[in-house]
Each structure stands twice: as C-alpha cells, then as structure tokens.
N, C-alpha and C positions, 0 to 999 in steps of 0.2 A: 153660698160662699160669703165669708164675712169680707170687711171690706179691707183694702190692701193697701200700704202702705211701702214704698222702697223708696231709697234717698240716697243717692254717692255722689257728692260733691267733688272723690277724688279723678284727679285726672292720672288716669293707669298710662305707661308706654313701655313697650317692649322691645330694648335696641341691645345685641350682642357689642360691647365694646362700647357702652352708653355712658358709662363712667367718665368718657373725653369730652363729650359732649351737657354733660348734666346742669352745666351752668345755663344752659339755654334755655332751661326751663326756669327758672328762678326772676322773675320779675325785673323788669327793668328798675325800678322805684328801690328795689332792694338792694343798698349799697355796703350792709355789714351784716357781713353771715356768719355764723356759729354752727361748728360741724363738730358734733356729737355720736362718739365712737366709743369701742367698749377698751378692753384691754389692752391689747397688742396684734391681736390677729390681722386686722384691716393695715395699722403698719406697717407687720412685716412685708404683707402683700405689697408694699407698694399704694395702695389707694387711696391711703390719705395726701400722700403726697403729690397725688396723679390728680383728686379733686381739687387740692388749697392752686396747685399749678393753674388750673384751666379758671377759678374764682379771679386769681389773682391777674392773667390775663385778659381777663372781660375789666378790669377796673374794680371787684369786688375786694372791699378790706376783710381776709378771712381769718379767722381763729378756732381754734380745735380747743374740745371740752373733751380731755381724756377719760380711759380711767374706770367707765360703768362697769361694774360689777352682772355676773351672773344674777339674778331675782334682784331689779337695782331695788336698794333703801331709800326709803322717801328723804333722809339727809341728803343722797346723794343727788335727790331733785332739786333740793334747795340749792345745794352748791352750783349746779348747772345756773338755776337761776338768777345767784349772786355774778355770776362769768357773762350772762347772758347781758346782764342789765349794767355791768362794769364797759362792755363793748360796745354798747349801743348794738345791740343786733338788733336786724328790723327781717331776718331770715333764718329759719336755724335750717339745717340738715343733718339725718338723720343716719349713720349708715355704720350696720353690723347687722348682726341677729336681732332678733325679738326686743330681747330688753336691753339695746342701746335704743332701738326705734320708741319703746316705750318711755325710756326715759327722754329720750329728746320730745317726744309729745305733750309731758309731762310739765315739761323744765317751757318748752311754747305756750302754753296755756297759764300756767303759775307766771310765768318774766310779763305777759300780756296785759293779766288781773294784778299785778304788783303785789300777792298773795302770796307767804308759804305755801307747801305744800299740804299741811295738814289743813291747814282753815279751807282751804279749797276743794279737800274729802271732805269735812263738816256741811259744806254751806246747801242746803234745800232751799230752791232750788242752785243749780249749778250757777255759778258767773259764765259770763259770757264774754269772749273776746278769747283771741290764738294768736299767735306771730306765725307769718305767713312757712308753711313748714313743707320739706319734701322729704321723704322716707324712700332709701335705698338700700332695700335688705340685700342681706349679701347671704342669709340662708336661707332656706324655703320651708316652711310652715307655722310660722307663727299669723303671717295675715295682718302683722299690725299697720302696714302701710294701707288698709283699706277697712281699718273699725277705728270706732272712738274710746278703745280699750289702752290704758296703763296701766296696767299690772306691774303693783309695788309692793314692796316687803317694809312691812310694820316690824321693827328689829323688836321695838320696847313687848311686844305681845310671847313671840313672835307668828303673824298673820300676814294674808296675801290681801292685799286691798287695790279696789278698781278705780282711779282718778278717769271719769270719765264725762263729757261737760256735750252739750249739743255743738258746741265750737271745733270739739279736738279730734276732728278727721284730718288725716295730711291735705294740702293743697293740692300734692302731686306727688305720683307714686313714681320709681324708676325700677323697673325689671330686667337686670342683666344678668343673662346666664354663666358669663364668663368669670363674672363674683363668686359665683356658689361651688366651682367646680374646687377649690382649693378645700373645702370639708372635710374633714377626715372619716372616716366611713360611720363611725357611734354618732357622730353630730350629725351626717345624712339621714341615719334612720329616724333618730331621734324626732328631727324638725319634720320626716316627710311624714312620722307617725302624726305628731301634732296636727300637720295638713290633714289626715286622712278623719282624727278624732274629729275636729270641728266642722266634717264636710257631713259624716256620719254625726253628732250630735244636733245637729241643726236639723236633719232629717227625723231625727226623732224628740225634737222639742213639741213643745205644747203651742210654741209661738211661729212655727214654723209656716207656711204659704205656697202658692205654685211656684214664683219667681223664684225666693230660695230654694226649695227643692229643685229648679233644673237645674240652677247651678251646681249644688251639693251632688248631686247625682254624677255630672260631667266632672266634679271636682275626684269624686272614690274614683270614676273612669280612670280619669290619666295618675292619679295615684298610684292606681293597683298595677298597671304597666310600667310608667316611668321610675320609681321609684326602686324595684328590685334590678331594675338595668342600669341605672346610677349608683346603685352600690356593688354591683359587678364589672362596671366599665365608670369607673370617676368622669375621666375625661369627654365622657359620652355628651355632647351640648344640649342635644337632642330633648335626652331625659333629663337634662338640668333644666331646660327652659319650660321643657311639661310639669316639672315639677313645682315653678314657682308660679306658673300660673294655676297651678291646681291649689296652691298657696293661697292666691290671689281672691282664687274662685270663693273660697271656704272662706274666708276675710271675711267676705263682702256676705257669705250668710249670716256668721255669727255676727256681723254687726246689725242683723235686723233679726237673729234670733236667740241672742246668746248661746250660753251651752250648755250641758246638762249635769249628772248626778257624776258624770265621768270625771271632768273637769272637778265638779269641788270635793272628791272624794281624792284626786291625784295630790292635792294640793299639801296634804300632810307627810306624802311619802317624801314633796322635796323638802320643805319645809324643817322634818326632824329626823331624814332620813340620806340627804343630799343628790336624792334619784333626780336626773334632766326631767325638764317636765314632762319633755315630750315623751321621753319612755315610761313615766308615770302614768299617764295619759293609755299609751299602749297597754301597758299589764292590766289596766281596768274596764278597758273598751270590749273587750267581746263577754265578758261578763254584764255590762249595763245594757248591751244589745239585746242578750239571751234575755234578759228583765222584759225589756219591752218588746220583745217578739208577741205575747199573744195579745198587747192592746193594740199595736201598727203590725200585724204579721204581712200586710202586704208592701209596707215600707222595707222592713227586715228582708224579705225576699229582692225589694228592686240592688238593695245596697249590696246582698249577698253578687246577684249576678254582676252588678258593676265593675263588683271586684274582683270579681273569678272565683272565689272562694269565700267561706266562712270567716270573719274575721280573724280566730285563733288561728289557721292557720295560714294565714298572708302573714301573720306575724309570726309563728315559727319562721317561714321563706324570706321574712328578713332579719334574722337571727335575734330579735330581741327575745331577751331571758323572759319568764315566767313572775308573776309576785311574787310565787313560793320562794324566790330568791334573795328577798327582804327577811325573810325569817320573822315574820310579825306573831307575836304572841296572840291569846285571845283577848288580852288586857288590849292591846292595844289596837286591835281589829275595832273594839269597841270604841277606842276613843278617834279612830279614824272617822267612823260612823257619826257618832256624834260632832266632831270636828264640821260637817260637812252638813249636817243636818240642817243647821239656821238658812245656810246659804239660799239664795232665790236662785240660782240655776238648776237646787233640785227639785225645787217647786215649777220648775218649767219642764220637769221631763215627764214622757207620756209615761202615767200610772201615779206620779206624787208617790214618790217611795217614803216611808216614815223612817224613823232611826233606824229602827229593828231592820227594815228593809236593804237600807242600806248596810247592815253588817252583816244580811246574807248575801248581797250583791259582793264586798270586797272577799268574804270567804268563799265564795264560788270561783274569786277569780285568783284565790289563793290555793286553793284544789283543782284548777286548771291545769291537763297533763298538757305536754306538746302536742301540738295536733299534725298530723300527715301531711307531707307536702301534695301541694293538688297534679 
C-alpha cells in the first residue's frame, strides 16, 4: 500500500434550523463579516436576513456581497475582494449553492493575499494566507464547503479554471437540511447528480486510497436512496439531510482525489452549451464508468451495488435527459474531447484516456438509450 495522506481542517456540523444559530461558530476575534450570496434565491428565502439578524446580534458589523453569478467570473472575485477589503472584513460567509461558496472562497483567499484574482491563478507556488471563512450550502452536491476547489469562469477564453491555494479550505462548514428543501426539483437532481459524480469519480481515480473510497462508497449509498426520495417528497428532511451529507462525504474525497475525465469533459457542455453542471456531469457519468469497468471492474461492481443499479439507469429514475439531447454534431464531439484533453483530471482517471479516447467516451454517452427502471 502506498503511503497515505488525508487532511480536513474543516469543521463540519449538522443542525436542522442552524441558520439561527451560525453566528456561534464564527470566532470571537471576528468583528466584520461579509456574507456572500448568489442571486436572489437565498433572499427571497428569508436567510440572508435571518443570518445578518443573528451577526448583528452577537455585536458582529455585517455586510452582504450580492449578486454571484451561476459559473461566477473571476471579475466577479475581484469585485468581492474590492467589498471585502472596503469593510474590513476579518470573516466572510459563504451561503448558497456551489458557486456563491466558491466564490466566497475565492474572494477569502484573494482579500487575505491583497491579490487579484488572476495573479493568484498564475502564482507557483500558491500564496498562502485565507480570511477566516464558513461555507453554508444551502444545496447538496457540490462539496465546496469541505475541498480547496474555486471553480471560476475565464469569460476572456472562455474556460473553467481552479483558484485553489493549500489555505482555501473553509474554517467551518454548516449543514442545514431545512436550507435545501426550498430547491426546485431540476436544481435537486442536478446538485445530488453532481454529489453522486464526485463520490463515483473519486472511486475511479488514479489518486484515489482506502480513506476516500469508504467515504465515496457510503457517499453513492445515501445518494442512491436519498436522492429519488427528495425529488418525490421535497419536504422529506430526512432525504435532504442524507443528501448533503453525501454531499459532504464526496467533498472531502475529491479534495484528496480530484476528479476524473467526467468532470473535464462536462465542462464544455456548460460552458458553450449552458447545461447545469451537474446535469453535465450526469449525461457523461455512466459512459466514463463503462471506460473503466475493465481496468477497476471490481470498483465498478462495489459502486453498481451501492447504488442499486447501473449508473444509466439511477439516472433515467431520476429523470435526467440523455446527451443525445444536446444535439452535438461530430465536429463538435471532437472539440469536446480535445477541450478536455489537456486537463489533469483526465490524466487522473484509471486507463489515462487519450483524445481519441475521450471522443469515444462522449459518443458512447451520446448513443446512450434510456436504461430500465430497476
């Protein structure tokens, strides 16, 4: 066995109705916080208002960074950072889906290093230093509250790039189920597909270990249950709270495994096609599986029974469309492949697929029929 490495700094907690309470985790020493949110959803919910309340009763001076964009743009890091460093924040928080957590991560790390965003992608190695940060997703599978991943949109390209430094883990994670139940059922499948990619892509990396594999394993488990019972029963708490910690689980692998040919093949479909990632993610996933079934076929089998079924069809059973529904020509199957080719995460999947490889993996998963429910 080669020798093994695990590392979480984060501190996870799991409180239904934690959102009243979130201030209590945030340091006493930390007197100006910036809470970093995406659009509108978490407004209309009430949460922003329900956090800056409970800041502002502890004695904390709080300020909201609205506004982050779907794939946030690294300007829009910058601008956090210009807000960050106008307030004195000496805390930010982090709370929406993926890429409000990602940019708040982003905007922690950049306000810390007094760096743009760009110079601090260029710099080998990374700077070092974060403002003390808590990440409270309010949907389940992206995992950013437990890796050192920001995942950002290069507009000028345009490409998906990773701001990620040995500093930029959160401090502290907050997992409330009662966040996530307002979803609307494409955004449930969407993030728990994403949960289920990275539990499953970690599984079949090249960098992968025992420690990650139990988790990833237990993470497909409450996946493959939770997940089709939350988009049949919203309100279910149950399956919300299994699903962010299977969230949670899959985080914490792909932050010590990255992820594989899955991920940087999806990247194009959002990119120039506007697919959620996480449904990108799904349409490529049982196609990168069927890849490496015969170099891990005994991995491929633990993942199969975890999940009850065959990937393709858990995804039928939670209604996501097929690729064939992108309509992708041959021209640009190819430049999918190529797109994806340079990336190091396909250099991390078991078998090192070449280009060519990769544009029979997207056309497998583009002649993908619906598969049977189990």
């Amino acid at each position: 066995m080669p020798a093994l490495r695990f590392h979480l700094p984060t501190a996870v907690t799991t409180s239904r109705g934690g959102l009243r309470r979130a201030v209590e985790l945030v340091p006493a020493r930390c007197r100006s916080v910036m809470v970093v949110t995406g659009a509108a959803s978490a407004e209309r919910a009430g949460y922003i208002a329900s956090l800056v309340a409970g800041l502002d009763a502890a004695g904390k001076r709080a300020t909201v960074f609205r506004g982050v964009e779907e794939n946030p743009a690294i300007e829009t890091v910058d601008r956090g950072v210009a807000h960050a460093r106008a307030c004195g924040a000496d805390a930010l928080i982090g709370l929406g889906g993926g890429s409000a957590l990602d940019a708040a991560k982003a905007i922690a790390v950049c306000a810390a290093v007094a760096m743009p965003a760009r110079t601090v992608l260029a710099m080998k190695p990374a700077p070092r230093g974060c403002i003390w940060f808590l990440a409270i997703p309010t949907t389940a599978g992206t995992g950013s509250e437990v890796t050192p991943y920001a995942l950002l949109t290069d507009t000028a390209v345009p490409d998906k790039v990773n701001l990620s430094t040995p500093d930029s883990l959160p401090a502290a994670a907050l997992l409330d189920a009662e966040l996530t139940v307002n979803m609307p059922a494409r955004l449930t499948c969407a993030t728990g597909v994403d949960a289920l990619s990275h539990a499953v892509e970690g599984m079949l990396s090249l960098r992968s270990q025992p420690l990650t594999d139990a988790l990833a394993i237990e993470a497909v488990r409450l996946a493959g249950r939770a997940l089709p019972r939350a988009l049949a029963a919203p309100a279910d708490l149950d399956a919300r709270e299994q699903m962010l910690v299977a969230s949670c689980l899959a985080g914490m692998v792909i932050a010590h495994t990255g992820t594989t040919a899955c991920h940087a093949l999806s990247y194009y479909l959002t990119l120039h096609h506007g697919v959620h990632h996480g449904h990108a993610c799904g349409m490529l996933l049982g196609a990168v599986v069927d890849w490496a079934r015969p170099h891990l076929p005994g991995k491929v089998r633990l993942i199969e029974e975890a999940l009850g079924s065959p990937v393709p069809a858990f995804m039928t059973r939670c209604g996501l469309p097929g690729l064939a529904s992108c309509n992708l020509g041959e021209a640009e199957l190819d430049a999918m492949a190529a797109s994806a080719a340079p990336r190091s995460n396909v250099q991390s999947t078991a078998g090192t697929p070449s280009a060519r490889d990769l544009g029979a993996i997207a056309r497998a998963a583009c002649a993908a029929q619906p598969q049977p429910l189990p």
